[in-house]
C-alpha positions as CSV (number, residue, x, y, z in Angstrom):
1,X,179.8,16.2,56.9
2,X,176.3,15.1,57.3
3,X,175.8,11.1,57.8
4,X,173.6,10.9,54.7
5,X,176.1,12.7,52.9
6,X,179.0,10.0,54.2
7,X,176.6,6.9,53.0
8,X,176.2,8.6,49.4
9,X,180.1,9.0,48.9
10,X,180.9,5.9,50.2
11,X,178.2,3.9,47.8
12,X,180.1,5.6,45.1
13,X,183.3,4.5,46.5
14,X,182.5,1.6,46.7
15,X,180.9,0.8,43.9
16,X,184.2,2.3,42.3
17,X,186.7,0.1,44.8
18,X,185.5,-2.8,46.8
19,X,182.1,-4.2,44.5
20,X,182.2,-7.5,44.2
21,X,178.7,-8.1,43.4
22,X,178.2,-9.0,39.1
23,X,177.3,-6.3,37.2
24,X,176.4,-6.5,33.3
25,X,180.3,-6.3,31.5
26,X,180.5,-3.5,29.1
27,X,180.8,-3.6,25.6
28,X,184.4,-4.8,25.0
29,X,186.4,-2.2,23.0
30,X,189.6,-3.7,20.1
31,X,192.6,-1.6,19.8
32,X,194.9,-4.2,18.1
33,X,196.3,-4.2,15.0
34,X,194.5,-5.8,12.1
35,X,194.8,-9.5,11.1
36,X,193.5,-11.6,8.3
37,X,192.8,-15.3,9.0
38,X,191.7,-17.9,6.5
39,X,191.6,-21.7,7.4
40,X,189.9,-24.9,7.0
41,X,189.7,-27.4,10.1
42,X,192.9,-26.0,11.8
43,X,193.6,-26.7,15.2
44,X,192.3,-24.9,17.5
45,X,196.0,-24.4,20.0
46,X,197.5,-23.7,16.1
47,X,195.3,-20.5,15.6
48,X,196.2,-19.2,18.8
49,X,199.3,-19.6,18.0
50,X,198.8,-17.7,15.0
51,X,197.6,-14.5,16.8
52,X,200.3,-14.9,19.7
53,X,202.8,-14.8,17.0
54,X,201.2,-11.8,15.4
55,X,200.7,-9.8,18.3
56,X,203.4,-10.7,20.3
57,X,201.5,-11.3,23.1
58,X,202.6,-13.4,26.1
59,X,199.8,-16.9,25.9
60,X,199.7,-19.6,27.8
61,X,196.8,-22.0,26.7
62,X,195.6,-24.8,29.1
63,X,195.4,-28.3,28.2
64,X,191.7,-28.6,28.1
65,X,191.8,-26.7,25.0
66,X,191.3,-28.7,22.3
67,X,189.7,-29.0,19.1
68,X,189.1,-27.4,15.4
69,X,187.8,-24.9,13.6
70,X,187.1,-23.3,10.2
71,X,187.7,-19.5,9.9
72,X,187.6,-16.5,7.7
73,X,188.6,-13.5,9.2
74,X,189.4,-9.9,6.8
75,X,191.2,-7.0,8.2
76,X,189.8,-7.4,11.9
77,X,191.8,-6.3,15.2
78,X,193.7,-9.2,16.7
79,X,192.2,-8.8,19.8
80,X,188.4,-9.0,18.4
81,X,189.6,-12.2,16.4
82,X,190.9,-13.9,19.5
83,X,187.7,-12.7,21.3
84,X,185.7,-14.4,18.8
85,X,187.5,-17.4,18.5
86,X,187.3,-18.1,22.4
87,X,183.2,-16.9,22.4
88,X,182.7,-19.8,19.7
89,X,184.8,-22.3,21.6
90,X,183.4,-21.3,25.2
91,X,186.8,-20.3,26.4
92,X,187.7,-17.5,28.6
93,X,191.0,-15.5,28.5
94,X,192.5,-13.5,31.9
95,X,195.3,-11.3,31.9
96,X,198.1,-12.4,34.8
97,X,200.7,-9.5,34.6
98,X,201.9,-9.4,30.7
99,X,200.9,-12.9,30.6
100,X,197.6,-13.8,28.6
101,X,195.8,-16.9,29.9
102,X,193.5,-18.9,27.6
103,X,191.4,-22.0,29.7
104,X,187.7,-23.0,29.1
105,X,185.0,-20.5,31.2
106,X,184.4,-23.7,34.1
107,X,187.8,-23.3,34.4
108,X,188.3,-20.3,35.2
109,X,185.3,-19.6,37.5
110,X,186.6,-22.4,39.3
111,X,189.7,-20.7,39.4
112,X,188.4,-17.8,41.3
113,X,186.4,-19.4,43.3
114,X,189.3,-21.0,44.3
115,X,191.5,-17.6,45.1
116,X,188.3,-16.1,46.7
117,X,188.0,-19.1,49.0
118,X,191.8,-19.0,50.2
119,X,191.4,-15.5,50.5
120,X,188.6,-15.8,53.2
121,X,190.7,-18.6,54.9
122,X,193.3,-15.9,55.3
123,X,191.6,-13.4,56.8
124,X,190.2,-15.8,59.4
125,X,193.7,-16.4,60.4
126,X,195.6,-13.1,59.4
127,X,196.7,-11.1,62.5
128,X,195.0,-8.2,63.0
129,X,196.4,-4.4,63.0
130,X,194.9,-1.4,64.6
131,X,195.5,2.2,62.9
132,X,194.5,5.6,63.9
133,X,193.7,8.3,61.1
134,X,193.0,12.1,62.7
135,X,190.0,13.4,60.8
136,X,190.4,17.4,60.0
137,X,187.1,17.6,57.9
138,X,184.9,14.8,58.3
139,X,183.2,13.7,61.9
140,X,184.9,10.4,63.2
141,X,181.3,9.0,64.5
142,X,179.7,9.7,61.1
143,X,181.6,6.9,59.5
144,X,181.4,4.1,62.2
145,X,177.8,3.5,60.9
146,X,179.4,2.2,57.1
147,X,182.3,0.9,58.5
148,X,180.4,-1.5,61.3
149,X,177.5,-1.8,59.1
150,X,175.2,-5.1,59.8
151,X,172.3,-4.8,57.3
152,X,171.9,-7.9,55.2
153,X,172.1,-7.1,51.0
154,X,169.3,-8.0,49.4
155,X,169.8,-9.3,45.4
156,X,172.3,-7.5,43.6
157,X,172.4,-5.0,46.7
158,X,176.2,-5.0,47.9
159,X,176.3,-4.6,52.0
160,X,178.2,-1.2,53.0
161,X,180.2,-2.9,55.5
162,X,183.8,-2.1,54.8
163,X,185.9,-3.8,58.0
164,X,186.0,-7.7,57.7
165,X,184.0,-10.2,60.6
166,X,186.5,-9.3,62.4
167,X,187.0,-5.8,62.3
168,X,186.3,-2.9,64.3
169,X,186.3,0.9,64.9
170,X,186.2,3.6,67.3
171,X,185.8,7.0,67.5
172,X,186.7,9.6,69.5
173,X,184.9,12.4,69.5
174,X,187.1,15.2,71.7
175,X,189.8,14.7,69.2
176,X,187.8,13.6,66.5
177,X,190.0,10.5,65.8
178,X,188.9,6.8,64.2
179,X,190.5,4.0,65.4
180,X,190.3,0.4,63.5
181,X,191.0,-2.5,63.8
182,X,191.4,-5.3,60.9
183,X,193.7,-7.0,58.6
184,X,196.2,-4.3,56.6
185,X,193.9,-4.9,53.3
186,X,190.6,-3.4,55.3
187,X,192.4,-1.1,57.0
188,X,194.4,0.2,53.5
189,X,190.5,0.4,52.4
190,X,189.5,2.7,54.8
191,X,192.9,4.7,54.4
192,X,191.6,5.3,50.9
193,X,188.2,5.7,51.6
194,X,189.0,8.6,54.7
195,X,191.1,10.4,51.8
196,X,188.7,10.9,49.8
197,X,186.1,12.1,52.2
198,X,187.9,13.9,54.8
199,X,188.6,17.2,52.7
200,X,186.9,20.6,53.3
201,X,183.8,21.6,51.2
202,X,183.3,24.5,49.2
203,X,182.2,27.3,50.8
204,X,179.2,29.6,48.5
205,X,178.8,33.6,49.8
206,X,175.3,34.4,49.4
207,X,174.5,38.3,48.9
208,X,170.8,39.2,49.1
209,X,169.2,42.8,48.8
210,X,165.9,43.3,49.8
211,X,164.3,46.3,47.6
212,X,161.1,47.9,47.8
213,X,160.5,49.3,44.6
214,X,157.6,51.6,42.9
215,X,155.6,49.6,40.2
216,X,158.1,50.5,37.2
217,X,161.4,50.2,39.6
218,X,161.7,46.4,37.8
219,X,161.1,47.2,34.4
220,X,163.5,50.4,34.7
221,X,166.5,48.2,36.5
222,X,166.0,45.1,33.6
223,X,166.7,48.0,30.9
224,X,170.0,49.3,32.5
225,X,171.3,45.8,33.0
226,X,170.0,44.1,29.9
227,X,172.0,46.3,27.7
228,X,173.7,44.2,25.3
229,X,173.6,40.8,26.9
230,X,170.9,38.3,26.8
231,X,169.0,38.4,30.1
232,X,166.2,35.6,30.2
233,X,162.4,36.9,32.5
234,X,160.2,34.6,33.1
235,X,156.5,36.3,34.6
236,X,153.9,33.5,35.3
237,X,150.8,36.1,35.7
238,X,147.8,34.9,37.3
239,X,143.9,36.0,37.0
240,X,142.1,38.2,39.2
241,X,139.2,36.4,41.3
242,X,136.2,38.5,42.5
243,X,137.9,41.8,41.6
244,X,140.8,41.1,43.8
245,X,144.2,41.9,42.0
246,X,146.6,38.9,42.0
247,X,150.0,38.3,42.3
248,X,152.9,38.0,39.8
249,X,156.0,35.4,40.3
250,X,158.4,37.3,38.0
251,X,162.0,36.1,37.9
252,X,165.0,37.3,36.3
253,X,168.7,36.0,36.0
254,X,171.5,38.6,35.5
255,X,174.8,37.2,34.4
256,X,178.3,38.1,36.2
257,X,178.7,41.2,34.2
258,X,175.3,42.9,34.4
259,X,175.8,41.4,38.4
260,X,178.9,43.9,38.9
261,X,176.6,46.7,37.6
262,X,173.6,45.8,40.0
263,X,174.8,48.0,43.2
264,X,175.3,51.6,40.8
265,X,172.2,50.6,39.0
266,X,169.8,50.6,42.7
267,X,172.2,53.2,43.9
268,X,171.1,55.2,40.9
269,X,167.6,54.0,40.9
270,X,167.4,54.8,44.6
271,X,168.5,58.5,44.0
272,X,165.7,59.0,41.8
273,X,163.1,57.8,44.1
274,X,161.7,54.8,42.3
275,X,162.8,52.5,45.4
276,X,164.9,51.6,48.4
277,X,167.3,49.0,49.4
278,X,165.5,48.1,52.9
279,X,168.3,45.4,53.8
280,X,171.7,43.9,52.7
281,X,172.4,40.6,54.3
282,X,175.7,38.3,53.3
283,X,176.3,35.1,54.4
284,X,178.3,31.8,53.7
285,X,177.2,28.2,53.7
286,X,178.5,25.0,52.7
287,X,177.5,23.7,49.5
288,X,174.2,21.8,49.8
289,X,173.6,23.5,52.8
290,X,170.7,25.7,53.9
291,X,171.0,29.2,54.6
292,X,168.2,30.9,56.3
293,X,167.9,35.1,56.3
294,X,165.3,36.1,58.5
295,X,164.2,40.0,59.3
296,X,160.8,41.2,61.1
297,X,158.7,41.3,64.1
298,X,156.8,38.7,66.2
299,X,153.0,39.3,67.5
300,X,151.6,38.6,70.8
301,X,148.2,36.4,70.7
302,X,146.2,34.5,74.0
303,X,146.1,31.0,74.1
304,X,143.9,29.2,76.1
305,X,144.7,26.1,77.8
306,X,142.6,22.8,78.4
307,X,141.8,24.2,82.2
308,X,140.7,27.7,81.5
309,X,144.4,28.8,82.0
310,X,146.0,31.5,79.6
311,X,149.2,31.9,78.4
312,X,150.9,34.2,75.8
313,X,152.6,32.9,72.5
314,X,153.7,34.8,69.2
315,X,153.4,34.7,65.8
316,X,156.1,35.5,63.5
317,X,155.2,38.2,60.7
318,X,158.8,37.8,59.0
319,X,160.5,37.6,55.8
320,X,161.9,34.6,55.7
321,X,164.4,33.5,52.9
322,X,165.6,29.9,52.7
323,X,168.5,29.1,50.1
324,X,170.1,25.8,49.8
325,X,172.7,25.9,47.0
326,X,174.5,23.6,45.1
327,X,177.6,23.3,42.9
328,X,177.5,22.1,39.7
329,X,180.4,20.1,37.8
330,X,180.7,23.0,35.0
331,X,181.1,25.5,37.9
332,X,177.7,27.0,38.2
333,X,175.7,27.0,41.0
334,X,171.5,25.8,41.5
335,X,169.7,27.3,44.1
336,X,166.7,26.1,46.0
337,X,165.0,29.0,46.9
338,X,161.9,29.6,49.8
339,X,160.6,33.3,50.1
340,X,158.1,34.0,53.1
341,X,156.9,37.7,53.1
342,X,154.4,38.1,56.2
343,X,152.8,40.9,57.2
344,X,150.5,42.3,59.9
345,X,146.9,42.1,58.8
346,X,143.7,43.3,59.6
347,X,142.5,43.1,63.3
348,X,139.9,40.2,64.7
349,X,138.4,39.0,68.0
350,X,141.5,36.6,68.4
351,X,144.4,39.1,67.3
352,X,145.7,40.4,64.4
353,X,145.6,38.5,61.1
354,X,149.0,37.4,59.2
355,X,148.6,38.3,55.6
356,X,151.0,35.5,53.6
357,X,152.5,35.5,50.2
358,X,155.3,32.2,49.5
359,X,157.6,31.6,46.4
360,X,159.0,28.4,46.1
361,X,161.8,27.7,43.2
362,X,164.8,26.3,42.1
363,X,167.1,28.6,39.8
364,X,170.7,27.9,38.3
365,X,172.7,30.8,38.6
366,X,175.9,31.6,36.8
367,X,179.2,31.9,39.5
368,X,178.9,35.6,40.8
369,X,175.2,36.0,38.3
370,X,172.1,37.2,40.6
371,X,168.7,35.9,40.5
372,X,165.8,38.6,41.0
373,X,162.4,37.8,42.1
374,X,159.5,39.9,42.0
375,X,155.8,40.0,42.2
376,X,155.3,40.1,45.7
377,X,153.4,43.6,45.4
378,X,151.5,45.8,48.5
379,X,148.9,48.5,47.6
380,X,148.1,51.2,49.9
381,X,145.5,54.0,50.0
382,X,145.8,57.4,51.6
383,X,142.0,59.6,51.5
384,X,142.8,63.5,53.3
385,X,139.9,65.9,53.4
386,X,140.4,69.4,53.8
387,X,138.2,72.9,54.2
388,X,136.4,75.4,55.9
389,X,134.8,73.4,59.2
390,X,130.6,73.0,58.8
391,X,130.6,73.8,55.6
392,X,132.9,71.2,53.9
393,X,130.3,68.8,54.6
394,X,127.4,70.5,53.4
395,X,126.1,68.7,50.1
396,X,125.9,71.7,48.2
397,X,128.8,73.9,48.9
398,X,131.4,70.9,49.4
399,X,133.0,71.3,46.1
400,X,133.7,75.0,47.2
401,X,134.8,75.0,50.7
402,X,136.7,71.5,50.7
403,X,138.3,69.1,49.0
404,X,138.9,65.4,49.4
405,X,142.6,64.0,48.3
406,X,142.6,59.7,47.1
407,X,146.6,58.5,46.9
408,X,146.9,54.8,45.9
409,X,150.7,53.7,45.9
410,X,151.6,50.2,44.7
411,X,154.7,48.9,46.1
412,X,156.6,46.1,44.8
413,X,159.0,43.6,47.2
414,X,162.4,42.3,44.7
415,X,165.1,40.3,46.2
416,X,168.0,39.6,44.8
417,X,170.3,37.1,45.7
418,X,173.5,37.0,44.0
419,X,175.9,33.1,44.7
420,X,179.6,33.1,44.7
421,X,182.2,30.4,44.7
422,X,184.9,30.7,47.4
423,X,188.2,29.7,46.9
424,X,189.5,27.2,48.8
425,X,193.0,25.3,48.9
426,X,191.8,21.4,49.1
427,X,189.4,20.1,46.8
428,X,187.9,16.1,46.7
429,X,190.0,14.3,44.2
């Protein structure tokens, strides 16, 4: 696991387990049963009593409480009515096992600050422990950085430090082992927080062909697979400039089903001479991990040095395709997708020029669906000239004694790539 990857989960975790910074409370939510209340100037200790009696809660109410009250409550839970009652009277309630504690809010902050303060005296003075935990998954040196973390929080930014002042780690990297040292709380923190991280990820197969295809080879393979299911094209056309013809991004998404169908449907397709599978790469990745797939050829060119020296270097002519998937939480899986076709050019003075053509996108795909993208198009043209020598070329008897042949062919580049889920046995809680 990456070290980026490490910080991310642990923020999570610990904004989960160890925050301690304040953060807004949420919206309290009443589940008791409902109570009607109706008095003029009763004590205040006397209406608690009320709704301890009621509930049947465990209370204890502090001293300082003291005071009246006039109140009219109708068919309200009997936990909002005691939350009420202590908002208008600025008390604060905290629960202490099954006991219910009622004291005014100074009180109770003083309380904790209290507990908080004895609780750093401890660790000052608590003996230390050191533990060992044998990583299978995760790299022991990735986490020293949270664990021994120095960086100062800024407002309402929590430091990822984990191990106390005193505290410290160690990792080994031959056996891939972590050992701490700290008081048994930190290190019972780090026990938690090494479960939850060290566990394999999930592994995606990638499956790409590589097609070149006549001009209709597309339109023909979307009709055989988009047979009674609902298969969404997109084709983002653009405008030809100075008579040049332009490119087409086409993209298709095939679900599972029509997915299972794709290999008979080129097979078929293939046979009838509309198109060819040039390549059939497979691979596996980690999830949010790149894959590259990378077939062609590398051209030599001169370079010239500062002191009149030469040397040779290369230029890849390649296609070049860059996944990086990732896993959603409903079991799909999102795929950022880079497509390089390169090709040998025309000839110049400094070598041979490298004609480009790039598709950048990002595509969810359903587990075991294929994404198909298109528009990446070559055009070619064959001229042959046949006839009797001499007179083929004269003006006026060329149309009898030769003949001159034009063949344009328009070839179309479609890779598919089709994601799959593997099993595993561990997943991350």
């Amino acid at each position: 696991m990456t070290h980026w990857k490490f910080v991310w989960v642990w923020g999570l975790w610990c904004a989960g387990v160890g925050a301690q910074t304040p953060v807004a409370n949420p919206a309290p939510v009443f589940t008791g049963q409902p109570i009607s209340m109706q008095f003029q100037n009763i004590d205040l200790r006397a209406a608690l009593q009320v709704i301890a009696d009621f509930s049947g809660q465990n209370m204890v109410v502090a001293d300082s409480v003291t005071g009246q009250l006039s109140i009219r409550l109708q068919d309200l839970p009997w936990d909002q009515a005691l939350h009420t009652i202590l908002q208008t009277k600025g008390l604060g309630q905290q629960h202490v096992g099954p006991v219910l504690w009622v004291a005014p809010l100074a009180e109770l902050a003083a309380r904790d600050k209290l507990a908080l303060e004895s609780r750093a005296a401890m660790q000052v003075i608590e003996p230390l422990q050191t533990r060992a935990f044998a990583l299978n998954y995760a790299k022991a040196v990735d986490m020293l950085a949270p664990l021994l973390s120095t960086a100062t929080p800024g407002p309402g930014v929590m430091s990822p430090r984990l191990l106390s002042s005193r505290g410290s780690a160690l990792a080994d990297v031959r056996t891939n082992q972590l050992f701490v040292t700290d008081i048994p709380e930190r290190l019972t923190q780090v026990a938690d927080l090494i479960a939850r991280i060290d566990v394999p990820q999930r592994q995606v197969l990638i499956e790409a062909r590589i097609v070149e295809a006549s001009e209709n080879f597309a339109s023909s393979l979307g009709v055989r697979l988009s047979v009674n299911s609902s298969t969404p094209n997109i084709n983002l056309p653009a405008s030809s400039l100075q008579g040049a013809e332009p490119a087409n991004v086409a993209l298709s998404l095939f679900n599972a089903t029509a997915s299972q169908r794709l290999g008979l449907a080129l097979s078929a397709l293939e046979a009838d001479g509309l198109g060819r599978v040039v390549a059939s790469p497979r691979l596996v990745t980690a999830d949010q991990a790149k894959a590259v797939i990378e077939q062609g050829t590398e051209l030599p060119y001169t370079l010239a040095g500062a002191n009149g020296a030469t040397s040779i270097a290369f230029r890849k002519a390649n296609l070049r395709l860059e996944v990086t998937p990732q896993i959603t939480p409903e079991g799909s899986i999102t795929m950022n997708l880079e497509v390089h076709k390169d090709s040998v050019g025309q000839s110049t003075p400094a070598g041979f020029a490298i004609d480009t053509k790039h598709v950048s996108t990002q595509v969810r795909v359903d587990d075991g669906g294929t994404v198909m993208i298109g528009g990446i198009f070559e055009t070619s043209e064959n001229t042959n000239r046949a006839g009797v020598p001499g007179l083929r070329d004269a003006p006026a008897w060329s149309w009898l004694f030769g003949n001159r042949t034009r063949r344009q062919t328009k070839q179309e580049l479609l890779i598919f790539l089709s994601p799959k889920m593997l099993v595993q046995r561990a997943s991350a809680p």
